[in-house]
C-alpha positions as CSV (number, residue, x, y, z in Angstrom):
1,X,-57.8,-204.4,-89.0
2,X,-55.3,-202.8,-86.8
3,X,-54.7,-203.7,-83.1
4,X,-55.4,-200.5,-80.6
5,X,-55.5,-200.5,-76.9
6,X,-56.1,-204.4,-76.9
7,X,-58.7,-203.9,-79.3
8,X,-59.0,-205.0,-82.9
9,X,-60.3,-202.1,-84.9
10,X,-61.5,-202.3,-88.1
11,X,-59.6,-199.1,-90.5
12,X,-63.2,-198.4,-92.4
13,X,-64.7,-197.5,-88.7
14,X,-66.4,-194.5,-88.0
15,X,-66.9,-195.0,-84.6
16,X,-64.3,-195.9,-81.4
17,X,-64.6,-196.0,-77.9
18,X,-60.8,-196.9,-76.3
19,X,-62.1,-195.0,-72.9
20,X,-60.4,-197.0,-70.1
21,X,-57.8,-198.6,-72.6
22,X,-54.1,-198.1,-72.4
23,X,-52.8,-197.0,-75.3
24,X,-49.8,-197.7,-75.9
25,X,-49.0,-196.7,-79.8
26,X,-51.3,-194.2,-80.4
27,X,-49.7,-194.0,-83.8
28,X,-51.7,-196.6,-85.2
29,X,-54.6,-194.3,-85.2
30,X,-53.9,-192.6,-88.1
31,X,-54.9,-195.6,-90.4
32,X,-57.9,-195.3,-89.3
33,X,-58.7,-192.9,-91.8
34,X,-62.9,-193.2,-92.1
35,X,-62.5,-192.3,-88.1
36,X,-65.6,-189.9,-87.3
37,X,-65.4,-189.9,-83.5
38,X,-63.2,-191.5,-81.2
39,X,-63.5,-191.6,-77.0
40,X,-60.5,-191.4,-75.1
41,X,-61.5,-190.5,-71.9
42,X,-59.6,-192.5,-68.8
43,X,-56.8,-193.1,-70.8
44,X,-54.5,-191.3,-69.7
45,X,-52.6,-189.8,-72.1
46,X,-51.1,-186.8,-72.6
47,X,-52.2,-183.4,-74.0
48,X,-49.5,-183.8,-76.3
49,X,-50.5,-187.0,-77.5
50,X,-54.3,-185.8,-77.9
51,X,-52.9,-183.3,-79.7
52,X,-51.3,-185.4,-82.1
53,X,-53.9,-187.8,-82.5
54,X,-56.3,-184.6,-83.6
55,X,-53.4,-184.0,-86.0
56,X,-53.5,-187.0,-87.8
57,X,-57.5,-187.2,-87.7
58,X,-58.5,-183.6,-88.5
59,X,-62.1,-185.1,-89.7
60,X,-62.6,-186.7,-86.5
61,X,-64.2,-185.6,-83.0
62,X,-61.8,-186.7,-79.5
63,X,-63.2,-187.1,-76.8
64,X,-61.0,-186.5,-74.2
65,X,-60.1,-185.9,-70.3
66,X,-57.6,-182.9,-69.0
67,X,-55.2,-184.3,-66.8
68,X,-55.5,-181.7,-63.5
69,X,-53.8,-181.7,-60.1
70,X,-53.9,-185.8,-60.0
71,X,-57.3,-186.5,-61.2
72,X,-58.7,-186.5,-65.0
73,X,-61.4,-184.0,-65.8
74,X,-63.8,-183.7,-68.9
75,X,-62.0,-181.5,-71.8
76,X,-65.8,-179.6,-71.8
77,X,-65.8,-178.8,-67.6
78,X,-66.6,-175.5,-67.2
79,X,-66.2,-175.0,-63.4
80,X,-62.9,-175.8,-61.5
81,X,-62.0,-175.4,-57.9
82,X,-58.3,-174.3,-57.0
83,X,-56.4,-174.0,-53.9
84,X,-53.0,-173.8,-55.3
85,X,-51.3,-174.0,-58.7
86,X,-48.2,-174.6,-60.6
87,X,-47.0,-173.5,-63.9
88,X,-48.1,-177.1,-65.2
89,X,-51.5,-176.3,-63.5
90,X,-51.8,-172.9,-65.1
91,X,-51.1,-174.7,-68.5
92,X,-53.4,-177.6,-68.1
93,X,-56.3,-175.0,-67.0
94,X,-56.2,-173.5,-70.7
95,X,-56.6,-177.1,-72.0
96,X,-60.6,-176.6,-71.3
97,X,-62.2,-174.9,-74.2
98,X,-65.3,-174.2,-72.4
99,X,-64.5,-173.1,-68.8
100,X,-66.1,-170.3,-67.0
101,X,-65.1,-169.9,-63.8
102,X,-62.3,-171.0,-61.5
103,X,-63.2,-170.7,-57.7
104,X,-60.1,-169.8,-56.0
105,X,-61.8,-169.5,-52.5
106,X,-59.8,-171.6,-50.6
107,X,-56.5,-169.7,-51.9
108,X,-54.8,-167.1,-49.5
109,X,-51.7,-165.8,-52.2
110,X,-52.3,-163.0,-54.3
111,X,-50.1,-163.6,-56.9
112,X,-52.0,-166.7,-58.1
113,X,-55.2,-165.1,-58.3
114,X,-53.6,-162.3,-60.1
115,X,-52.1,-164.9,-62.6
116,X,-55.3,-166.5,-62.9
117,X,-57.1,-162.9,-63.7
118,X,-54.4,-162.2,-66.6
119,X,-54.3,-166.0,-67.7
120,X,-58.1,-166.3,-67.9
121,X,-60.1,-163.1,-68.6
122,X,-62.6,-164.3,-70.3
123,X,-63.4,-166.7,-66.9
124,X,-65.1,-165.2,-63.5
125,X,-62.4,-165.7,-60.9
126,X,-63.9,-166.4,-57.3
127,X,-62.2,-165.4,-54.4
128,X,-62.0,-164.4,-50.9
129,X,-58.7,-162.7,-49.4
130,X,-57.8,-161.4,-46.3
131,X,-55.8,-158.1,-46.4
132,X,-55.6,-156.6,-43.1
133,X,-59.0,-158.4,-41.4
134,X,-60.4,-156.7,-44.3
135,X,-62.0,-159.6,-47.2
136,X,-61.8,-158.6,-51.2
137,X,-64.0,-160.4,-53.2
138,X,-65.1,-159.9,-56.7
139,X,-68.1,-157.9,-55.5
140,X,-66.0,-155.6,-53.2
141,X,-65.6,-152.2,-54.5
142,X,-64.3,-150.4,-52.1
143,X,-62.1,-151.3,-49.7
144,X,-59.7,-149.3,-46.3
145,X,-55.8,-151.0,-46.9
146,X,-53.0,-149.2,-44.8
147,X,-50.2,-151.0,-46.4
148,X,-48.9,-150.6,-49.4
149,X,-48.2,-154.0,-51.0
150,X,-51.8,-154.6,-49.9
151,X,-53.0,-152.0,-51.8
152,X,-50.8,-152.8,-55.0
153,X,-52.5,-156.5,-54.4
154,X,-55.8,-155.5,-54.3
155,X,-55.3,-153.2,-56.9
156,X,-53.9,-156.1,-59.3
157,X,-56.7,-158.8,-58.1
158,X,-59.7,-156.5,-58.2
159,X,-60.2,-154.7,-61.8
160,X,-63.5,-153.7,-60.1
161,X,-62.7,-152.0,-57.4
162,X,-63.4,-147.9,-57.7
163,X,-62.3,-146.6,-54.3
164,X,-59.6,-147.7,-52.0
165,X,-59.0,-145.3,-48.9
166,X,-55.1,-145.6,-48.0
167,X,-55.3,-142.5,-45.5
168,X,-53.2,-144.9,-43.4
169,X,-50.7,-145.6,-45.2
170,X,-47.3,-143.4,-45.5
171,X,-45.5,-144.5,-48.6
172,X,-46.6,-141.5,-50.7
173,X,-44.1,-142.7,-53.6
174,X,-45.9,-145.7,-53.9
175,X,-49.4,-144.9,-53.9
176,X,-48.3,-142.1,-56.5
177,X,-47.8,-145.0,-58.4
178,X,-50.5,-146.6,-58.0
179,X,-52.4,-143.7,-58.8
180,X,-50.9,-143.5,-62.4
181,X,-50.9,-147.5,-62.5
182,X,-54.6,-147.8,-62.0
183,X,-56.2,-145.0,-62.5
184,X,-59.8,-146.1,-63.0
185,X,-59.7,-146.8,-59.0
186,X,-60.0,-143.5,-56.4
187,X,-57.2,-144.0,-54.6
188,X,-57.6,-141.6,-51.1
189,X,-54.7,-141.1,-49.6
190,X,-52.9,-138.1,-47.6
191,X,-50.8,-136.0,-50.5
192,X,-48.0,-133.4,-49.0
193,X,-48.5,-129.9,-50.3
194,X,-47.1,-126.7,-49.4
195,X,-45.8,-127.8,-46.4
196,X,-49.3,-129.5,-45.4
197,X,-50.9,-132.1,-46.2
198,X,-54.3,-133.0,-47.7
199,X,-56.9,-135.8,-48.6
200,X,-57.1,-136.4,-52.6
201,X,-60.7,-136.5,-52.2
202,X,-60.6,-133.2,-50.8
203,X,-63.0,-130.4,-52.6
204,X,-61.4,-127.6,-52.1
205,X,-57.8,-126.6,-51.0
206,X,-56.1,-123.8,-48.5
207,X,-52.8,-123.5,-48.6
208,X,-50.7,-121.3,-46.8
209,X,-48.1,-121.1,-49.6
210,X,-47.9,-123.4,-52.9
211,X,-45.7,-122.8,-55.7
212,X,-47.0,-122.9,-59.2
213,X,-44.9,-126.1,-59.6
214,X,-46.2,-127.7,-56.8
215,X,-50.0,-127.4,-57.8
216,X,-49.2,-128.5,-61.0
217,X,-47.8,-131.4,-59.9
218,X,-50.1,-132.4,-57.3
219,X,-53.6,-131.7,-59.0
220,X,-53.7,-134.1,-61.2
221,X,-54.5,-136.3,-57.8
222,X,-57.2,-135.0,-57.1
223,X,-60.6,-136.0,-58.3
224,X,-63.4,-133.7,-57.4
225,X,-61.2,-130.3,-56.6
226,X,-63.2,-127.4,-57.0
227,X,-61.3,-124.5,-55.0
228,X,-57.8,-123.9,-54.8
229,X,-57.0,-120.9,-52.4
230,X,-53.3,-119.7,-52.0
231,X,-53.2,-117.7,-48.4
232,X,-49.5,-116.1,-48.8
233,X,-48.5,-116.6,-52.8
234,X,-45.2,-117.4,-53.6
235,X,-45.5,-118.0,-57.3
236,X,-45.7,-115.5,-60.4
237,X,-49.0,-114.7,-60.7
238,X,-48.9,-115.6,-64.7
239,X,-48.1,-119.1,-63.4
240,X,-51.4,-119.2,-61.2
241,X,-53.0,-117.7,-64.8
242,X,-51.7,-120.3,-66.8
243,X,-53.1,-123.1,-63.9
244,X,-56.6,-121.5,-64.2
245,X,-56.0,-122.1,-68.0
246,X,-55.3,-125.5,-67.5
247,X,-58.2,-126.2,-65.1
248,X,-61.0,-124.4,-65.7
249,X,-63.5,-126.1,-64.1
250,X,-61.4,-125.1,-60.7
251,X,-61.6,-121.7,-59.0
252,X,-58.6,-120.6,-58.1
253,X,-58.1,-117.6,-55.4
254,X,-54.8,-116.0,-54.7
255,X,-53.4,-112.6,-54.3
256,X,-50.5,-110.6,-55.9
257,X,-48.3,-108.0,-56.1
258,X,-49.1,-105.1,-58.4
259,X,-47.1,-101.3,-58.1
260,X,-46.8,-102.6,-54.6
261,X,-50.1,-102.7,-53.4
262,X,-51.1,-106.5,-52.7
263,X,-54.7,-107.7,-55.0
264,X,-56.9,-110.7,-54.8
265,X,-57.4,-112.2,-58.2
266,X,-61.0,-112.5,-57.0
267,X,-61.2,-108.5,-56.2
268,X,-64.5,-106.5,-58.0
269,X,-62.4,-103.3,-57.1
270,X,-58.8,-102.1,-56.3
271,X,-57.4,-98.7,-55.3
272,X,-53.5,-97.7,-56.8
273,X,-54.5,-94.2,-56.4
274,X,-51.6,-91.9,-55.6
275,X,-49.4,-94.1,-57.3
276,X,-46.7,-92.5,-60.0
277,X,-46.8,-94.4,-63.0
278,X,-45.6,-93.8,-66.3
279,X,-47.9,-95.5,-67.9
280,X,-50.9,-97.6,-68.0
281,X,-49.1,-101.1,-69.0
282,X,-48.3,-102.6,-65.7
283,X,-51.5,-102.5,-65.2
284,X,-52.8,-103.8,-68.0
285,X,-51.0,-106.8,-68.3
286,X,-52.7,-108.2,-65.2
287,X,-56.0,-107.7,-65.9
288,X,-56.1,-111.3,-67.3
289,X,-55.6,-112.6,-63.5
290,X,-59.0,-110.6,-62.6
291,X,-62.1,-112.9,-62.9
292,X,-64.6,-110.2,-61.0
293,X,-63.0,-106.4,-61.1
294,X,-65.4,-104.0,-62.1
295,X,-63.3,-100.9,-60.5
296,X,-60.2,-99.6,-60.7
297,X,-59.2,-96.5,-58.6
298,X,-56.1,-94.7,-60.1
299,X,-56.4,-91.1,-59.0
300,X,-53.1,-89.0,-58.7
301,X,-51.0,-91.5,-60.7
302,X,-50.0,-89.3,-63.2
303,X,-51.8,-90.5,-66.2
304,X,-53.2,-88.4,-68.6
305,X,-56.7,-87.5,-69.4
306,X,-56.6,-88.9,-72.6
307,X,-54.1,-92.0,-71.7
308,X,-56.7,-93.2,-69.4
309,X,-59.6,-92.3,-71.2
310,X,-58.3,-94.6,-73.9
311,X,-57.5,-97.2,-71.2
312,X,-61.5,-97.5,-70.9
313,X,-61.8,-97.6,-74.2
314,X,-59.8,-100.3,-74.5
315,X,-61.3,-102.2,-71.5
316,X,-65.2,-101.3,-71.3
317,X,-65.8,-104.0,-68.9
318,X,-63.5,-102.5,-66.2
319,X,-64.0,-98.7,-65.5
320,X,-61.0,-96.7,-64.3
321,X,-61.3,-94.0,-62.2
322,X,-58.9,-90.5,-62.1
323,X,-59.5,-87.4,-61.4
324,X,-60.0,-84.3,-63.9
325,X,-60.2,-80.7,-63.3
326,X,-63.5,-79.3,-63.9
327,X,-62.9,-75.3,-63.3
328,X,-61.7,-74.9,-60.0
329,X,-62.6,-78.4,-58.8
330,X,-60.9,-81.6,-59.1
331,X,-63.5,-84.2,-59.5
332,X,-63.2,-88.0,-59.5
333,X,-64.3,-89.7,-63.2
334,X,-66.8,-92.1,-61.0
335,X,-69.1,-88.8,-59.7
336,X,-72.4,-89.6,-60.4
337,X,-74.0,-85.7,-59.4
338,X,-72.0,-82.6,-59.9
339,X,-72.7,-78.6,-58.8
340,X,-70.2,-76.3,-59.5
341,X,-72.5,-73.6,-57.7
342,X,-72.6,-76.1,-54.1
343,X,-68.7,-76.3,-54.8
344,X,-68.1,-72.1,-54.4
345,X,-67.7,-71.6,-58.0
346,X,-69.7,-70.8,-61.6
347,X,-68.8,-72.7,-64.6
348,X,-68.0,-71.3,-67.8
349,X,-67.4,-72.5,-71.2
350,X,-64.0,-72.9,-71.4
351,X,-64.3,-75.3,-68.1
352,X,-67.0,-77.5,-69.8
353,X,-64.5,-79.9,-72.1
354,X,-63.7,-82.0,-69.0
355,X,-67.4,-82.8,-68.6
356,X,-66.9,-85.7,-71.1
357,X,-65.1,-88.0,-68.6
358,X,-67.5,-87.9,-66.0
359,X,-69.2,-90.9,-67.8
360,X,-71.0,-92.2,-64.0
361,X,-72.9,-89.0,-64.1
362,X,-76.7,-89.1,-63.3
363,X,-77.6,-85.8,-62.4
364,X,-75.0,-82.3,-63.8
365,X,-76.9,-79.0,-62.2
């Protein structure tokens, strides 16, 4: 026998209820080796002495209360109400194996129900706080904050919110970073661009100037943007090019400089007649920045027959239009019904050879 808790124990028993008992040397336990089950609860002690009781009697089942916030709780609770904790709270909340869900209702700090959410994710966290005479619960999902630390709050607390609107708040910086921080959550707030300013759930964009730097930069926070138009570019156009690259799924609309005549990206025809050019590579290196040109006018630029009949070739999407001598006419490539006789003039066969780039031609008399 061996004395325990004013008890008399025998050290063959299987079975011991000490609930209620001081225990003073819980050592003595240990020689009760046969030990199959053993209550504890209302003793008192420790979780470091339970713990080293269920050392020294792997075999055998404690039952046990959790010391919390001046009262003693069963080890299997699975609900718990909160107000306030301490570190020594926090620690004594992981102590129950089978808990499910801590109702902080009655707690107004942030930071403990964000401790609580990292501390006990696999537990539904109740709780109700006021942020601007605005409530965030567990069901809220979206939510109007004008303050920043608010935000960042909610934010942390609320995994499940999708959509906070923080057009009233100014500090950019910080909702930037909040952006990147949490970026499962639409965060709608007023972003500087160009010298304006617009709403990241905006659609579609109008800028009156935007560098190629600056979209970059500030695209990425936006989450349904269609259509970016640049009013007075300010950027290289193969900057824009490389943007549209990036983001497809966005139209982009700008215009340019090209030989000095100012295009839209978006043009299905531009004129550059009467321009001198040497050759046809200027304009062929921004064709890429067309998406809808169907036309291009280059009469009188100096460009052989055969130069730009090539440059059609080369480009069958686009046709090019020049002019070519036809006996004593000059006629643009894009005729579609030629008469030499209305025109004052007979054709013969040495004019004919020119004929060939008149490709628009429906009707030769």
């Amino acid at each position: 026998f061996v004395l325990i808790g004013g008890k008399l124990c025998a050290v063959n028993t299987k079975t011991l209820d000490l609930s209620g008992c001081t225990i003073d040397r819980p050592e003595k336990l240990s020689r009760l080796t046969q030990l199959q089950q053993l209550d504890l609860r209302g003793t008192g002690i420790s979780a470091r002495t339970c713990n080293q009781i269920r050392q020294a009697l792997p075999q055998c089942t404690v039952l046990w209360e959790v010391p919390f916030q001046g009262q003693y709780l069963p080890e299997d609770t699975t609900h718990v109400t909160v107000a306030a904790l301490s570190s020594e709270d926090l620690e004594h909340l992981a102590l129950f194996p089978a808990l499910q869900t801590i109702d902080a209702t009655g707690c107004t700090d942030p930071q403990m129900i964000l401790q609580l959410g990292e501390r006990f994710s696999h537990c539904k966290i109740l709780y109700r706080l006021e942020l601007e005479d605005t409530q965030l619960t567990p069901e809220t999902t979206e939510i109007t904050l004008c303050d920043a630390a608010n935000i960042a709050s909610a934010l942390a607390c609320a995994p499940q919110l999708i959509r906070v609107d923080a057009l009233g708040c100014a500090d950019y910086q910080a909702l930037l970073t909040l952006q990147q921080q949490y970026p499962h959550c639409q965060l709608i707030y007023s972003l500087p661009l160009g010298g304006e300013t617009f709403s990241t759930d905006a659609q579609a964009l109008s800028v009156s100037s935007a560098s190629a730097e600056e979209l970059a930069e500030a695209i990425p926070c936006f989450y349904d943007l269609q259509a970016v138009e640049i009013k007075t570019p300010v950027a290289d156009p193969a900057a824009l090019w490389e943007l549209e690259q990036r983001y497809p799924e966005i139209a982009f609309t700008y215009s340019f400089d090209l030989l000095g005549v100012t295009v839209s990206n978006r043009a299905a025809s531009i004129d550059l007649s009467n321009i001198s050019m040497e050759s046809t590579e200027a304009v062929e290196a921004a064709l890429p920045y067309f998406h809808n040109l169907e036309k291009v006018d280059m009469c009188h630029c100096g460009i052989s027959n055969e130069d730009m009949a090539a440059l059609n070739q080369r480009h069958p999407e686009t046709l090019f239009v020049w002019m070519v001598q036809v006996g004593r006419a000059s006629i643009r490539t894009d005729v579609t019904y030629f008469m030499p006789h209305q025109l004052g003039f007979k054709l013969h066969d040495a004019d004919t050879a020119n004929l060939k780039y008149l490709t628009e031609l429906l009707c030769l008399d």
